[in-house]
C-alpha positions in Angstrom: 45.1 29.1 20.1 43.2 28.7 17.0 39.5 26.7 17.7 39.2 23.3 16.0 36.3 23.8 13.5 34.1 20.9 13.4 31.6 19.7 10.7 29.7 17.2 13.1 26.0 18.5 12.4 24.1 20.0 15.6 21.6 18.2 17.8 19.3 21.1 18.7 18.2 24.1 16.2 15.8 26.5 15.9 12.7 26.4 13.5 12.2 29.0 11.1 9.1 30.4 8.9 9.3 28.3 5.8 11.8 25.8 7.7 10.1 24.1 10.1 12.8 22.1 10.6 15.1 24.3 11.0 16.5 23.0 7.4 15.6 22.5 4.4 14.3 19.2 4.1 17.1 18.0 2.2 19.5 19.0 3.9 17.5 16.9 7.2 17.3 13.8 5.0 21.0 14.2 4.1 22.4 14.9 7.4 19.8 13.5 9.9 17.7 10.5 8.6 18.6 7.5 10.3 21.9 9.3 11.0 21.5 11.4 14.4 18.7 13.2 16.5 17.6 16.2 16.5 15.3 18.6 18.6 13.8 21.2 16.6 12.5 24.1 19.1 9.6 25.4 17.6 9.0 23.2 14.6 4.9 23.7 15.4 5.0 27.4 16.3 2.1 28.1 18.4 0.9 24.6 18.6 -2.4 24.0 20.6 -3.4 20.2 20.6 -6.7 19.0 18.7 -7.0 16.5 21.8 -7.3 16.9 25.2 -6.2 14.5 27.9 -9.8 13.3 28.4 -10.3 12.5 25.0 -7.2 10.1 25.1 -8.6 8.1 28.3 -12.1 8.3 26.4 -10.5 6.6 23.8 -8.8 4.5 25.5 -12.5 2.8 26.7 -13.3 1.5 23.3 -13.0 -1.6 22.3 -11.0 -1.7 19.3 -8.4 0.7 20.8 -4.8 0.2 21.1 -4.0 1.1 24.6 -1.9 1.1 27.6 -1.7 1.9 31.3 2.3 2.1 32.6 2.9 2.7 36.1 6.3 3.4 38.0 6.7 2.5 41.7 9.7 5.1 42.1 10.3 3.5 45.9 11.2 0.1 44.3 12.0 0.8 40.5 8.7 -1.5 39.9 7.1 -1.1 36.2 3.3 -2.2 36.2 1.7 -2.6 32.6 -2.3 -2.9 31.8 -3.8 -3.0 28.0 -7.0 -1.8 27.3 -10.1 -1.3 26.8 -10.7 0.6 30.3 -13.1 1.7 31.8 -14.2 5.1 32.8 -14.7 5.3 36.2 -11.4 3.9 36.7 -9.2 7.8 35.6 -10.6 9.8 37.9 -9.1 8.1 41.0 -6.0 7.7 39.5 -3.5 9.1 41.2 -1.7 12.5 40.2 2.1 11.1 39.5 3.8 8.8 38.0 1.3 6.9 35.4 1.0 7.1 31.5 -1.3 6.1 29.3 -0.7 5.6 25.5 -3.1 5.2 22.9 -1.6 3.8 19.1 -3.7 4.5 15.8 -5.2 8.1 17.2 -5.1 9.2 13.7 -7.4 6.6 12.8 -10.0 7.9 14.9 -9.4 11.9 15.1 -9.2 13.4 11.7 -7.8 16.6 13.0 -4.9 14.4 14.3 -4.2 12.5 11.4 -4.2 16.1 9.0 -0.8 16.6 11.2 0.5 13.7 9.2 0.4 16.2 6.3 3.8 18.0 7.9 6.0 15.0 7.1 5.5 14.9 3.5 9.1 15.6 3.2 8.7 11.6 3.8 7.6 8.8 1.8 4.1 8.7 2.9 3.6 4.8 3.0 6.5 5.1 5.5 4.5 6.4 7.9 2.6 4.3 10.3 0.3 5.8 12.7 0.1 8.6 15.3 0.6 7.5 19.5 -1.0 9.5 21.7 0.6 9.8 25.1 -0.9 11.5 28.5 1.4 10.9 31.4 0.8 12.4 34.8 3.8 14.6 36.6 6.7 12.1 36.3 5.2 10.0 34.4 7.1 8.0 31.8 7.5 4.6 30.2 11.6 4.1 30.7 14.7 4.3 29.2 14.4 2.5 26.0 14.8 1.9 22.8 12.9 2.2 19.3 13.5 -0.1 16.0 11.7 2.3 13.6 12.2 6.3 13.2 10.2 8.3 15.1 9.3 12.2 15.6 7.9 13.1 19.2 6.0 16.4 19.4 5.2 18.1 22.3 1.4 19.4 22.5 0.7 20.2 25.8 2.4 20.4 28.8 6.0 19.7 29.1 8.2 17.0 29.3 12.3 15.9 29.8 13.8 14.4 27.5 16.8 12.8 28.0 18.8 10.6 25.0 22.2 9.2 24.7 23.5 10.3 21.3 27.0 9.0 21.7 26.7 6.7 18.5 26.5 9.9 16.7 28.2 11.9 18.0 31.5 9.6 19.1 30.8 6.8 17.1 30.6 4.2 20.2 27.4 2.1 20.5 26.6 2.5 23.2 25.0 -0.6 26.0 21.7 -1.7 24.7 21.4 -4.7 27.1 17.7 -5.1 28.4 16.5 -5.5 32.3 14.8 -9.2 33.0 13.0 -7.3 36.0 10.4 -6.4 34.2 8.1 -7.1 31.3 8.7 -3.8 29.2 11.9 -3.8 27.0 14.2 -0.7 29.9 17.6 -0.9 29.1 19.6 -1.7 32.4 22.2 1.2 31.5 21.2 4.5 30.7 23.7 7.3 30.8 22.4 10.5 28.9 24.6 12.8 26.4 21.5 15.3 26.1 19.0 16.6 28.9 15.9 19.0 27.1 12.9 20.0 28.3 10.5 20.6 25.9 6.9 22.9 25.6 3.9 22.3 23.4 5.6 23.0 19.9 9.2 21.7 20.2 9.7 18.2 18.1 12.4 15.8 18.6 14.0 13.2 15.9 15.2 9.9 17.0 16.7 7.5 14.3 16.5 3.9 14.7 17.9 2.3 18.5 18.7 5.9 19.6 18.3 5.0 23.8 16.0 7.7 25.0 13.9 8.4 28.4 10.8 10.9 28.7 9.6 12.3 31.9 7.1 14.5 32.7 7.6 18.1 34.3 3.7 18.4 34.6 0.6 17.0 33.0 1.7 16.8 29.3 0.5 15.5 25.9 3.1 13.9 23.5 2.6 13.1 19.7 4.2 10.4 18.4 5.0 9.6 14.8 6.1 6.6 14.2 7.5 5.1 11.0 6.8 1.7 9.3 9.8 -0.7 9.5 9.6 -4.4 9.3 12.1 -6.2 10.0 13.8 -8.6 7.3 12.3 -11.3 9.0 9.0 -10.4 8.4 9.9 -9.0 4.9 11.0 -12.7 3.6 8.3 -14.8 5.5 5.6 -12.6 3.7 7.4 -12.9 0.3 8.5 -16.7 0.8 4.5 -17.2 1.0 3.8 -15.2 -2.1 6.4 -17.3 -3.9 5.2 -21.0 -2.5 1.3 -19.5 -3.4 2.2 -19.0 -6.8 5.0 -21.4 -7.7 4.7 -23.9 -10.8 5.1 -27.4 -9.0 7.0 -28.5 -12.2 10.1 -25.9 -11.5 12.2 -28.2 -9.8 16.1 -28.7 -9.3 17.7 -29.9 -12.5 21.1 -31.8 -13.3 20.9 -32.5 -17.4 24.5 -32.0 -17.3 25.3 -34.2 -13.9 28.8 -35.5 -13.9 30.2 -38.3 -12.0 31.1 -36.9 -9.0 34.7 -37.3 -7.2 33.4 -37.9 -3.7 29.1 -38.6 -3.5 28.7 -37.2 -0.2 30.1 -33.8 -1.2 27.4 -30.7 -2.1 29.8 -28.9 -4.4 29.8 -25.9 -6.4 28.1 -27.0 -9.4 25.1 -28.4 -7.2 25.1 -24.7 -5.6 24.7 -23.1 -8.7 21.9 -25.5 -10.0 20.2 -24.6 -6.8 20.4 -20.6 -7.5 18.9 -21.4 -11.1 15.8 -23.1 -9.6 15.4 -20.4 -7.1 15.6 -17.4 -9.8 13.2 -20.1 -12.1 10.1 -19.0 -9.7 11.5 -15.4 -10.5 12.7 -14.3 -7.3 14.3 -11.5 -8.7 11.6 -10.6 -11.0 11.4 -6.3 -10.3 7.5 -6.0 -11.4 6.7 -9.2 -9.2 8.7 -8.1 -6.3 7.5 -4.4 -6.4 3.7 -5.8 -6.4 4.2 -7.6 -3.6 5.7 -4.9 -1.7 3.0 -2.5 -2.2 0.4 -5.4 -0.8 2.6 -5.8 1.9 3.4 -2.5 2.9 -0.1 -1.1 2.9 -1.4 -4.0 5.2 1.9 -4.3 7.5 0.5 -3.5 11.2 -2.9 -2.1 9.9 -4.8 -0.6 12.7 -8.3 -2.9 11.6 -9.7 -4.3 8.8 -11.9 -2.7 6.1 -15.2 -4.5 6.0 -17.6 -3.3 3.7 -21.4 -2.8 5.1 -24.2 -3.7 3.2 -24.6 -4.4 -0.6 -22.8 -1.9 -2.6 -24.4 1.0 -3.8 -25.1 0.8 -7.6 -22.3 3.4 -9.3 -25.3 5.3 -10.7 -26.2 5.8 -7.6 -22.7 6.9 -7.0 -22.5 9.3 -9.7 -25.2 11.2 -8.8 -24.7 11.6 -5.5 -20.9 13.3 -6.7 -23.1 15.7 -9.4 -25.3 16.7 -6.5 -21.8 17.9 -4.6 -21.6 14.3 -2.2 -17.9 13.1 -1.7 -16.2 10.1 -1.3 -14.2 9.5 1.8 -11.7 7.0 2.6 -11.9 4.9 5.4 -9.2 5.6 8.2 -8.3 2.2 7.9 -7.5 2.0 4.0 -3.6 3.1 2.9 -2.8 3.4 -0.2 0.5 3.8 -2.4 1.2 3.0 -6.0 4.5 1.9 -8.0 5.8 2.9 -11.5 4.9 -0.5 -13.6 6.5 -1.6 -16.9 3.0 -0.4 -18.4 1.6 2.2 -16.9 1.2 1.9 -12.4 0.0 -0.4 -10.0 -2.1 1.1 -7.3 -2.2 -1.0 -3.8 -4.8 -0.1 -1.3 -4.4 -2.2 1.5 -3.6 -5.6 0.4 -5.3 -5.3 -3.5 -4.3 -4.4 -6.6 -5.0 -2.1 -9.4 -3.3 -1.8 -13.0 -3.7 2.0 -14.0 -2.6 5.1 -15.9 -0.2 7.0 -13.9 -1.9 9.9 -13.1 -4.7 8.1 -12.0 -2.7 5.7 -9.1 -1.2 9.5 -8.5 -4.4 10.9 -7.6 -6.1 8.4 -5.5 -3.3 7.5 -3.6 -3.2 10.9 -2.5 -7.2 11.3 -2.4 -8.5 11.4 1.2 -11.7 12.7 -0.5 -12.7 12.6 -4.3 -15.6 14.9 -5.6 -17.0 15.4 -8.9 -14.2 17.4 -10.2 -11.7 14.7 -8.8 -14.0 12.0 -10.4 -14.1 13.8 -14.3 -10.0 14.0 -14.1 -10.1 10.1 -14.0 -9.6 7.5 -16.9 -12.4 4.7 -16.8 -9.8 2.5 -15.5 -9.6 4.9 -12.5 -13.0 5.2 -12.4 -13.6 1.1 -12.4 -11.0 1.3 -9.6 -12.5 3.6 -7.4 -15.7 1.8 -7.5 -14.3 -1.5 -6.7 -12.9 0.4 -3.3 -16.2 1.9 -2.7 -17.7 -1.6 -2.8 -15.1 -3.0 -0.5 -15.4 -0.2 2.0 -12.6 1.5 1.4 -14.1 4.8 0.6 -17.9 5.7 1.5 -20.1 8.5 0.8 -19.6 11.2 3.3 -23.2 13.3 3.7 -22.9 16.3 6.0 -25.8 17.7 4.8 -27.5 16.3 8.3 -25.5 18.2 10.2 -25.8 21.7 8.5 -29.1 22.3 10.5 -27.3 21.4 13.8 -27.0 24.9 16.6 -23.4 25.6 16.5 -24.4 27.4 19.6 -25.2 24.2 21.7 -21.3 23.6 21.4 -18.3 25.4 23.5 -15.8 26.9 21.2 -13.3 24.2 20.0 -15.9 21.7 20.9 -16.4 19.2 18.2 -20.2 17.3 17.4 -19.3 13.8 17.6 -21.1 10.9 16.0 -20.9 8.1 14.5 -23.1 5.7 12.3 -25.5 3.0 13.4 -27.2 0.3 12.6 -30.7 0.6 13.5 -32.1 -2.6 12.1 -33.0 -3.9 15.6 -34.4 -0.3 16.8 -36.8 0.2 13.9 -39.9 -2.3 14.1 -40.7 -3.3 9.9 -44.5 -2.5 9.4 -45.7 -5.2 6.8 -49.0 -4.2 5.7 -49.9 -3.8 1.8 -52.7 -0.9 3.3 -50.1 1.5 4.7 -47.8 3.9 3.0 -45.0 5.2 4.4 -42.8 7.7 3.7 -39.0 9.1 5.8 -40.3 12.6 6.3 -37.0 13.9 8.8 -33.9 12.4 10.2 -32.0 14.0 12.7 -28.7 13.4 14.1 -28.7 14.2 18.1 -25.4 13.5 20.7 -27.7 10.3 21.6 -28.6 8.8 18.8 -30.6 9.5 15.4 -34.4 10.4 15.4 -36.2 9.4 12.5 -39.7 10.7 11.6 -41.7 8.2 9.4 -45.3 9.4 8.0 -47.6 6.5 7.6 -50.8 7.1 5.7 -53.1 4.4 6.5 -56.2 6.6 6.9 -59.1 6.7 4.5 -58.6 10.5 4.2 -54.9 10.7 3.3 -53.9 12.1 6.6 -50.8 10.9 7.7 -49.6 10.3 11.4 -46.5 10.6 13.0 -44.5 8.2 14.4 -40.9 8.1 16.1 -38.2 5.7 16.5 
C-alpha cells in the first residue's frame, strides 16, 4: 500500500549552521508565522545563559521591576500569585518545588540579554517587545494557558516540558479555550496536549497567537521569553480616535446642502449614511502619511517598560562634539525604541512617542544605532544631526564614558563575573564649600562596587599646598 504523502509542515526540526531555524527564514515566515509552532532543537547551539537564577530574584528586588511569584499547591490544584518588588531574604527559604518567578523587561536592564534580540532580525524589529525572564523551581510552572501575541521560548538552563495542543494546525479544530473562575490567572479548564518535549539549554520553541501551551519544570531551569508587540484593535482605535479629536477642525461638521424632503422623518437612510462617511474621511481618517505618523508614536510607546526622563540641563552640543572627537559614544537609553516610516518627502523617525522629519538614510541609521560615535556622527545630514541632539537632551541617548573603568583589576572579578554599577546622584553626599579663599580642583574619581570616591584638592593655604579630602 502506497504511503499518503503529506505536505502539512513539521512541528519539530533540527537547527543547522547558517539555519538556525532549521529554515531559511523565509521559508519560517511563510510556513510558520502566526500559522503553527515549532520547536527548533538546537537553534542556540551551545547556549550558556548571560544570567543566573540569582540575578533574576536580585532583580526581582528593585523597585521599578516587573515581577511575579506563582505558586502551585499540587494537593489541591491551588494557584497563589505575588507581584513584586521582593525582598531578599524572602528566596532563600523558599521551598525547592513547585514555584516560579518571572521577571518582564530583563532586556532593559542586562545588555547582554537584550544583544539576543539581535537573533530575531528575521522580524520587524518594532514588533518586538521585551525579553521575560523565567526561574521556576523543579515542577514549577505557571499553567496551561494561553498567549495573544507571538512568542519564542528559549531554553537557557536547565530543562523544562513543554506540552502544547497544536490541533488548530494541525486538524484545523479550535480547540476549548474556556478559562477556570478558580483562580485569578487566566488556566484554561481543558487542556489536552497533541505535543509532549522536553527541552535543554539551546532548544527554542515558536508559539503563534492562542496556541494553549503548559511548561513544567524537569529541574531548576531558566526560560527566555520573547515576546512580540500586539495590541489589540481596541487599543489601536482608542489611541487614534484621540489623535483625531486632538487635532480635529471644530468647523468639519455633518453637512446636508443637498437635503431632500424625506419620505418618512424618523428614518436614518442611506443618503444620511453617506453624508456621515464624508465627514468622517473630512478629518482625514484615511490620510496614509497621518495614519502612518501616528503609528510610529504609538507603536514605540505601546507597553514601554518606563519613561525616559532626561537628568539635568542638557549638555551644550559643543560639548557633545568633542567628547565624540575624543572617541566618547552616545548610548541609547534602554528605555527609548525607535523605528522610522517611508514619508512622502523623505522619512519620519519616531523614538518613543516623538517625531522627526529626515533623509532616509539618516532615520535608517539611528533607528538601528544602539551607539553612535564619531564616524556614525560625520555620516549624518544636519537634519540628523539636529535630531540626535534633540534625543540627547531628552534622555534618550547619553554619553557613555568607560574610561573610569579601564583602571579597574579585572582580577578582583571571577571569570564571567560582570562589574556592576550604576550612576548616582551625589548632590546630598557632597557638602558645597562656599568660600571665595579656596580653590578646588577634582583631582581622581573612582568607581568602587559601593559607591564612587571622589578626591577633591582644595588649596586654601598661603603656600599653595593643597590638602586632601574625600567624599
Amino acid at each position: 500500500m502506497a504511503v499518503r504523502k503529506t505536505n502539512t509542515p513539521v512541528i519539530e526540526v533540527q537547527a543547522r549552521p547558517g539555519l538556525p531555524l532549521g529554515m531559511p527564514a523565509a521559508t519560517f515566515l511563510r510556513d510558520y508565522w502566526q500559522k503553527r509552532p515549532l520547536l527548533i532543537r538546537g537553534a542556540f547551539p551551545d547556549f550558556e545563559t548571560p544570567l543566573q537564577p540569582e540575578d533574576l530574584a536580585g532583580l526581582a528586588c528593585e523597585e521599578t521591576a516587573l515581577a511575579r511569584l506563582i505558586s502551585h499547591d499540587r494537593a489541591t490544584d491551588g494557584w497563589t500569585v505575588r507581584t513584586g518588588p521582593f525582598q531578599e531574604e524572602e528566596f532563600p527559604g523558599m521551598p525547592d518545588h513547585d514555584w516560579t518567578l518571572l521577571v518582564q523587561d530583563v532586556d532593559k536592564w542586562d545588555p547582554d540579554v537584550r544583544a539576543l534580540i539581535s537573533h530575531f532580525n528575521f522580524l520587524p524589529r518594532w514588533r518586538m517587545d521585551d525579553v521575560m525572564i523565567s526561574f521556576a523551581a523543579t515542577g514549577g510552572s505557571v499553567g496551561a494557558h494561553v498567549d495573544q501575541y507571538d512568542v519564542f521560548l528559549l531554553q537557557a538552563y536547565g530543562h523544562r516540558r513543554w506540552q502544547i495542543d497544536a490541533s488548530e494546525s494541525i486538524k484545523g479544530k479550535r480547540p476549548p479555550l474556556e478559562f477556570r473562575d478558580d483562580v485569578e490567572l487566566k488556566l484554561l479548564r481543558r487542556f489536552k496536549p497533541t505535543h509532549d518535549w522536553v527541552l535543554e539549554p539551546g532548544d527554542m520553541l515558536y508559539l503563534p497567537p492562542n496556541v494553549p501551551h503548559n511548561g513544567v519544570a524537569e529541574d531548576p531551569c531558566l526560560t527566555f521569553s520573547f515576546g512580540m508587540r500586539a495590541p489589540a484593535s481596541a487599543e489601536l482605535i482608542s489611541d487614534y480616535l484621540d489623535t483625531l479629536i486632538e487635532d480635529a477642525d471644530e468647523a468639519i461638521r455633518y453637512q446636508d446642502p443637498d437635503l431632500k424632503v424625506p419620505e418618512d422623518p424618523n428614518e436614518i437612510d442611506v443618503v444620511a449614511m453617506n453624508r456621515v462617511v464624508q465627514a468622517l474621511n473630512a478629518i482625514r481618517m484615511n490620510d496614509p502619511d497621518r495614519l502612518g505618523d501616528w503609528f510610529g508614536r504609538f507603536i514605540t510607546t505601546y507597553r514601554a517598560a518606563g519613561e525616559v526622563v532626561a537628568s539635568g540641563e542638557a549638555l551644550p552640543r559643543e560639548e557633545i562634539e568633542a567628547a565624540l572627537a575624543e572617541g566618547v559614544e552616545l548610548g541609547r537609553h534602554p528605555w527609548a525604541r525607535l523605528a522610522w516610516r517611508r514619508a512622502k518627502r523623505g522619512a519620519s523617525l519616531y523614538c518613543s512617542g516623538l517625531e522627526f522629519a529626515l533623509p532616509v538614510k539618516d532615520a535608517q541609521v539611528l533607528a538601528a544605532a544602539e551607539q553612535v560615535g564619531a564616524a556614525l556622527y560625520q555620516k549624518l545630514s544636519a537634519k540628523g544631526r539636529d535630531a540626535l541632539h534633540a534625543l540627547v537632551a531628552g534622555g534618550y541617548y547619553q554619553l557613555l564614558d568607560g574610561q573610569a573603568f579601564e583602571d579597574e583589576d579585572e582580577d578582583d572579578y571571577a571569570e564571567g563575573e560582570v562589574a556592576e554599577y550604576e550612576i548616582i546622584d551625589a548632590i546630598e553626599t557632597v557638602e558645597v564649600i562656599e568660600d571665595e579663599d579656596v580653590q578646588a580642583s577634582v583631582h581622581e574619581v573612582t568607581i568602587h562596587e559601593d559607591g564612587v570616591e571622589v578626591i577633591v584638592d582644595f588649596d586654601d593655604s598661603d603656600d599653595g599646598e593643597p590638602s586632601g579630602s574625600r567624599s
